[in-house]
N, C-alpha and C positions, 0 to 999 in steps of 0.2 A: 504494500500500500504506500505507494507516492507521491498523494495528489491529494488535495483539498478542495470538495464541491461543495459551494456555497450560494446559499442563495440569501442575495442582499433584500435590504429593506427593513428588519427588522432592531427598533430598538434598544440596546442593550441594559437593563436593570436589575440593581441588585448590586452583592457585595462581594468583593474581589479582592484576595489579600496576595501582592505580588512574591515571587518567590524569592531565593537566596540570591546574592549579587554573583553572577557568573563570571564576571572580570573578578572579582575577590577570590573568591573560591580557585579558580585557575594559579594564584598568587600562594594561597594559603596551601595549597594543597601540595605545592612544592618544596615549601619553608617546611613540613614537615620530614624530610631528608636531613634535618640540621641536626636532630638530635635520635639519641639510641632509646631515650623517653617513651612513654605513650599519650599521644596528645587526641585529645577529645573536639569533632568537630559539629555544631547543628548550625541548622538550616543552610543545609548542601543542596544546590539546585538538582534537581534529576533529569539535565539534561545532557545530548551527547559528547558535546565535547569535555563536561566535567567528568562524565564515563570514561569517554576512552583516557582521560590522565589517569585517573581510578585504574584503569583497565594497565596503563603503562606502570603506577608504581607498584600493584600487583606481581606484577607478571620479573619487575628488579625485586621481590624478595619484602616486599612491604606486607606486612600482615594486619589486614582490614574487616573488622566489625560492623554491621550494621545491626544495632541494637533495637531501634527504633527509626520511622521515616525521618529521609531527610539527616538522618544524624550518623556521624559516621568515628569509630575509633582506631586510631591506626598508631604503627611500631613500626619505628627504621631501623630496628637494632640490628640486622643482621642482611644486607645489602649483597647483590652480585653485580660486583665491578663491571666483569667483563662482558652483562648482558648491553649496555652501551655500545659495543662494536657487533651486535647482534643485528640481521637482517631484518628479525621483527621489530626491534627499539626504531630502528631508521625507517619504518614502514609504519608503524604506530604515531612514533612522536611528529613524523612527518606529515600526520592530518590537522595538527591543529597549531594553533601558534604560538600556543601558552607552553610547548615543550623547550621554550628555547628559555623560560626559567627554570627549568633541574638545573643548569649549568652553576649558577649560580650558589643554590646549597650545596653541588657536589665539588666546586671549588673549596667552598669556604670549609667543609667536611673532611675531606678525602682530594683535594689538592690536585684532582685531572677530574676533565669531565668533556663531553663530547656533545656537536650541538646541530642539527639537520638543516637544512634547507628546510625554511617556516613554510606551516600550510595554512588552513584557514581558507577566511573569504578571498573572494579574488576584486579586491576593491583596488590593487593598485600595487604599485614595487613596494615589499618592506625590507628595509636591509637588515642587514645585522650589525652595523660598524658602529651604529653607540653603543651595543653590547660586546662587543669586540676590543673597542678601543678603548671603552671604562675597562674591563679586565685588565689590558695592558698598564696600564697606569697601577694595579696594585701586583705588575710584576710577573703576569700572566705573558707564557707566549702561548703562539698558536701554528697550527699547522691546516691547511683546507686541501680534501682529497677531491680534487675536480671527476675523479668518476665515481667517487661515493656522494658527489655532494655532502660532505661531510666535514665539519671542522674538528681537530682535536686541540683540546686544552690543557696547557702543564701547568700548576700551579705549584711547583716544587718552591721557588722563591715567591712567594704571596708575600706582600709588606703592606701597611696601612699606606694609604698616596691619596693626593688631591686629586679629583674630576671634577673637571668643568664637561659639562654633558653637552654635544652640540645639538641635543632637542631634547625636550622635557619630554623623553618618553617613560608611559609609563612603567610598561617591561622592564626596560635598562634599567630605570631607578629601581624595582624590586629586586633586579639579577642583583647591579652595585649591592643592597644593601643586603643580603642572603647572603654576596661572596665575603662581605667586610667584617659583619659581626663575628665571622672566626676567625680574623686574621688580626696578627696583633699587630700594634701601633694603634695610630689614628688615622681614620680615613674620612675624608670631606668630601663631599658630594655639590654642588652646584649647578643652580638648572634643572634641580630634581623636579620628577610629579610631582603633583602632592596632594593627588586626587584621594576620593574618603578611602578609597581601596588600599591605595596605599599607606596611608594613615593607619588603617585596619592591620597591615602585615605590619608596619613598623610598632606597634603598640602590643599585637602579639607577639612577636619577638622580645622586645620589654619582659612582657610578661614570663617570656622562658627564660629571664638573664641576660639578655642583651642590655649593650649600652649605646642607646639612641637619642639622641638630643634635634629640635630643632621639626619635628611632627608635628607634619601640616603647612611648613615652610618651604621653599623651594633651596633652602641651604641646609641640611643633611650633617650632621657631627657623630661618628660612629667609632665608639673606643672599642676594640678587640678584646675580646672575652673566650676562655677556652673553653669555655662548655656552656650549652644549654640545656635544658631540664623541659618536659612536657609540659602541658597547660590545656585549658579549655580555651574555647571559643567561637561566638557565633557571628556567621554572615549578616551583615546587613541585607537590607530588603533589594533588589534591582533595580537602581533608577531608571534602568533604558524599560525594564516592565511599567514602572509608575507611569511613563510620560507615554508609551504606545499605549497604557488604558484610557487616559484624560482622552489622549485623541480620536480614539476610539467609541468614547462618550459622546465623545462633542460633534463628530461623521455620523453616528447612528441617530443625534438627536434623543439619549439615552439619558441616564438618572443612574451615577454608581456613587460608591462608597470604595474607596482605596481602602483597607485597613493593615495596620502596622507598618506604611511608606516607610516609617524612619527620617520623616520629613526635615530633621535638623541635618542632614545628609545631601541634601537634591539640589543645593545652591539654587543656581538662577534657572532651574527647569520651571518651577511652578508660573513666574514671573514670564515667564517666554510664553508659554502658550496663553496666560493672560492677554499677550501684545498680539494676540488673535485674534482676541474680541472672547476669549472661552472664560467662562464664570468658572469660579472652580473654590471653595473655604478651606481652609487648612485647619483640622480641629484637632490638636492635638498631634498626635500622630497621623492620624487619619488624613486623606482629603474627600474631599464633597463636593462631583462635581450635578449641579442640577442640571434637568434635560431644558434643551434652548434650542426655539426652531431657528435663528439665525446667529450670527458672531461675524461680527464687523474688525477689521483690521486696525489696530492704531498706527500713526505717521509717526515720524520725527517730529521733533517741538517745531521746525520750519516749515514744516508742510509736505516735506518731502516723502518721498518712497520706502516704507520699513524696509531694510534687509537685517535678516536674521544669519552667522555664520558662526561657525565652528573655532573651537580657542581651546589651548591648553586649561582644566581647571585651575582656578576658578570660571574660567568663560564656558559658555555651551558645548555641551560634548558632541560630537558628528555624527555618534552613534543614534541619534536623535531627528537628524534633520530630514533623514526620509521621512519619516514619519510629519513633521512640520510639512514640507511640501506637499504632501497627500491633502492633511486636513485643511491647508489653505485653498485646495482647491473649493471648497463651497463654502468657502467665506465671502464676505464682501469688502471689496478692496484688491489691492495691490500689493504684492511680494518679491523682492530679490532675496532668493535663497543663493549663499555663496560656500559650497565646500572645499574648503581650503586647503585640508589638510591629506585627501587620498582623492587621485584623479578619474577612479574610473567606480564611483559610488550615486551618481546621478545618471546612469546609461538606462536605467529601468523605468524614467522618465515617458520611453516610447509608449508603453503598454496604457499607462494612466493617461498619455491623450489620446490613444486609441481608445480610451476610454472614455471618451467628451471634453477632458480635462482643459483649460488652455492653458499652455503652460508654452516657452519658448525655451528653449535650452542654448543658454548661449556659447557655450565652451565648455570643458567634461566638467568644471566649477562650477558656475554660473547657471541658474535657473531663474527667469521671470514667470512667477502664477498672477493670471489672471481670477480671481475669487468670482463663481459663477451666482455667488449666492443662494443654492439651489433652486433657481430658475430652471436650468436643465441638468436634471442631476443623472452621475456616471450611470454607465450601462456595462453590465456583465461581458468577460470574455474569457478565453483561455490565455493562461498566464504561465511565467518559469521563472523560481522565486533564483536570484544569482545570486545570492547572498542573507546572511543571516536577518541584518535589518532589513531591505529593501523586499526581502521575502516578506516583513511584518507590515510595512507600510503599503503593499499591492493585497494583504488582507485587509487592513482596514477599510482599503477602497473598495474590496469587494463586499464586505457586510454594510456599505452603504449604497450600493452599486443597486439599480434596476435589473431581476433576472439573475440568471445563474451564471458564476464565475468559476473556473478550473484553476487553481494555484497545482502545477506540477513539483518535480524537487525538492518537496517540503521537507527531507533531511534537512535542507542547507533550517530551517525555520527550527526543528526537531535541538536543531544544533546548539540552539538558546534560548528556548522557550519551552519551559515546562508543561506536559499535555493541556496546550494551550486550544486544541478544540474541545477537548471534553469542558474545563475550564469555562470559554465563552460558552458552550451549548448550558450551563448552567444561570446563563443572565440570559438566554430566549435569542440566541444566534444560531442561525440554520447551517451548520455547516461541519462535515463526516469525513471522512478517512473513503476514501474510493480507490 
């Protein structure tokens, strides 16, 4: 079953609690290689790609409990090195892109580690050179097997060392900070994320014994510590699920209840689909979005054209802005949607104005929506989701879409979202596994 038949039109209500943060999870689930402890994990998304890492630390010698849903206890005490140079690690860790943090705790651990050719979505070139070249700096060399696609890492001489990172990504800054907590000295980090995820692994780290200074800043102080010790810890809730439900709300003309967002988490997401025109309460933890038959676009304080675009956090995260350009299409007003940051994440554009939509695409960045205010609102099609978000942003359009919609490849959707059709069929959305 690969495909999702849906038929649009129906309202979405009811109450929706989004699942574990899968950018976290992917982070944490790594950091657990750091020590020979037993570290306790809840609300672990159950979805594929946090599987098949599950699936990867498994299969090196990681011994894994599920006690209860969702909750997971796991022991690195007894590790096989040499599964790394293994056909299946290179074939495993090579679907997803969160593999290219093991390197990190098996540096900062066991002082070599091995690191594939990233896979994941296919939204654009990801290197590997801030992860490459922060390594280098704490003394790390490397070797790359052009017919394994493969890198190998020695960290025999590890030393605390200053990074300046030439992009605040988030990866790199998790790898840095996974490799440095076991390496002595001092190690400085600059340019860091300092998204809540990584906040989340820097703070659980803390919590095993590490020495982290500087959480939540983009300047990173990391004193080397020989050992860390197990710990609990839980996932925050998904931001990129919080802000594909709002949208989802506000396309279906629906009435939800977010519960447990984790709302002191979500920065300027609630804010941004505000500048929509979408009503939406923050109660607490919770959000409250009421059903609204229209949602009008706000301008600039001059009068000008809103555009909405993608920024390191604190600014709007990218993982977001499919989903933003869908829901602007039946708003009323004008949009420049601008993706900044990966060149080929607005291609899925075609399908949503084969869908009615007006939308201009100006460059693989750049999107002008026209807001049709549903005047004539989208109409059903077959569809092929290319990627995780853009899979979720061609479902939303179709649970608002006239007639029935075929979303194919819903792996790539499976990849990041928790049985998210059984999920909607629970708020009165028509749409199955075919």
């Amino acid at each position: 079953m690969n495909a999702f038949e849906i038929r649009g039109g129906n309202p979405l209500h009811g109450t929706i609690t989004p699942q574990g943060a899968k950018n976290e999870a992917l982070q944490i689930l790594c950091a657990v290689l750091l020590t020979g402890d037993t570290i306790t994990l809840t609300n672990v998304p159950d979805i594929a790609d946090v599987n098949t890492l599950i699936e990867v630390l498994e299969d090196m010698g990681v011994k894994i409990e599920r006690p209860a849903v969702n909750t997971l206890v796991l022991n690195a005490g007894d590790i096989n090195q040499d599964y790394f140079t293994e056909k299946t690690f290179i074939k495993k860790s090579g679907r997803l892109r969160g593999a290219v943090m093991l390197a990190g705790p098996l540096l900062g651990r066991f002082r070599k580690a091995h690191i594939p050719q990233p896979g994941g979505d296919k939204i654009g070139r990801r290197r590997l050179d801030t992860h490459i070249r922060g390594f280098e700096k704490l003394g790390v060399a490397f070797h790359y097997d052009a017919e394994e696609y493969l890198f190998t890492l020695n960290g025999s001489a590890m030393r605390g060392g200053n990074i300046l990172m030439e992009e605040p990504s988030v990866t790199g800054t998790a790898n840095m900070v996974m490799a440095a907590v076991l390496t002595e000295g001092t190690t400085t980090i600059y340019n860091a994320a300092c998204e809540p995820y990584v906040q989340q692994l820097c703070r659980m780290l803390n919590n095993m014994g590490a020495d982290i200074a500087g959480i939540g800043s983009n300047f990173l102080t990391i004193h080397g510590v020989k050992k860390l010790h197990g710990c609990e810890h839980r996932m925050l809730a998904d931001m990129i699920e919080v802000g594909s439900f709002i949208g989802m709300a506000a396309m279906t003309q629906g009435e939800l209840t977010i519960k447990d967002a984790d709302t002191a988490h979500l920065g300027n997401i609630p804010e941004t689909f505000q500048r929509l025109g979408i009503e939406l309460q923050v109660n607490g933890n919770d959000i409250y979005i009421p059903a609204q038959e229209h949602y009008r676009i706000n301008k600039f304080i001059d009068g000008s054209i809103l555009t909405i675009y993608d920024h390191p956090w604190p600014g709007f995260t990218p993982d977001l802005l499919s989903i933003i350009l869908v829901v602007a299409t039946q708003s009323k007003g004008t949009i420049l949607v601008h993706q900044k940051m990966f060149e080929s994440r607005l291609f899925f554009v075609d399908k949503i104005i084969e869908m009615g939509a007006q939308i201009v695409l100006c460059d693989p960045h750049r999107a002008v929506v026209i807001g049709l205010d549903r005047q004539v609102p989208l109409r059903g099609t077959n569809m092929v989701s290319p990627d995780i978000r853009a899979g979720v942003a061609l479902l939303i359009a179709a649970l608002s879409a006239e007639g029935k919609s075929v979303i194919q490849n819903i792996s790539q959707i499976d990849r990041g979202y928790e049985r998210i059709d059984k999920r909607l069929q629970a708020l009165g959305a028509d749409i199955k596994r075919v």
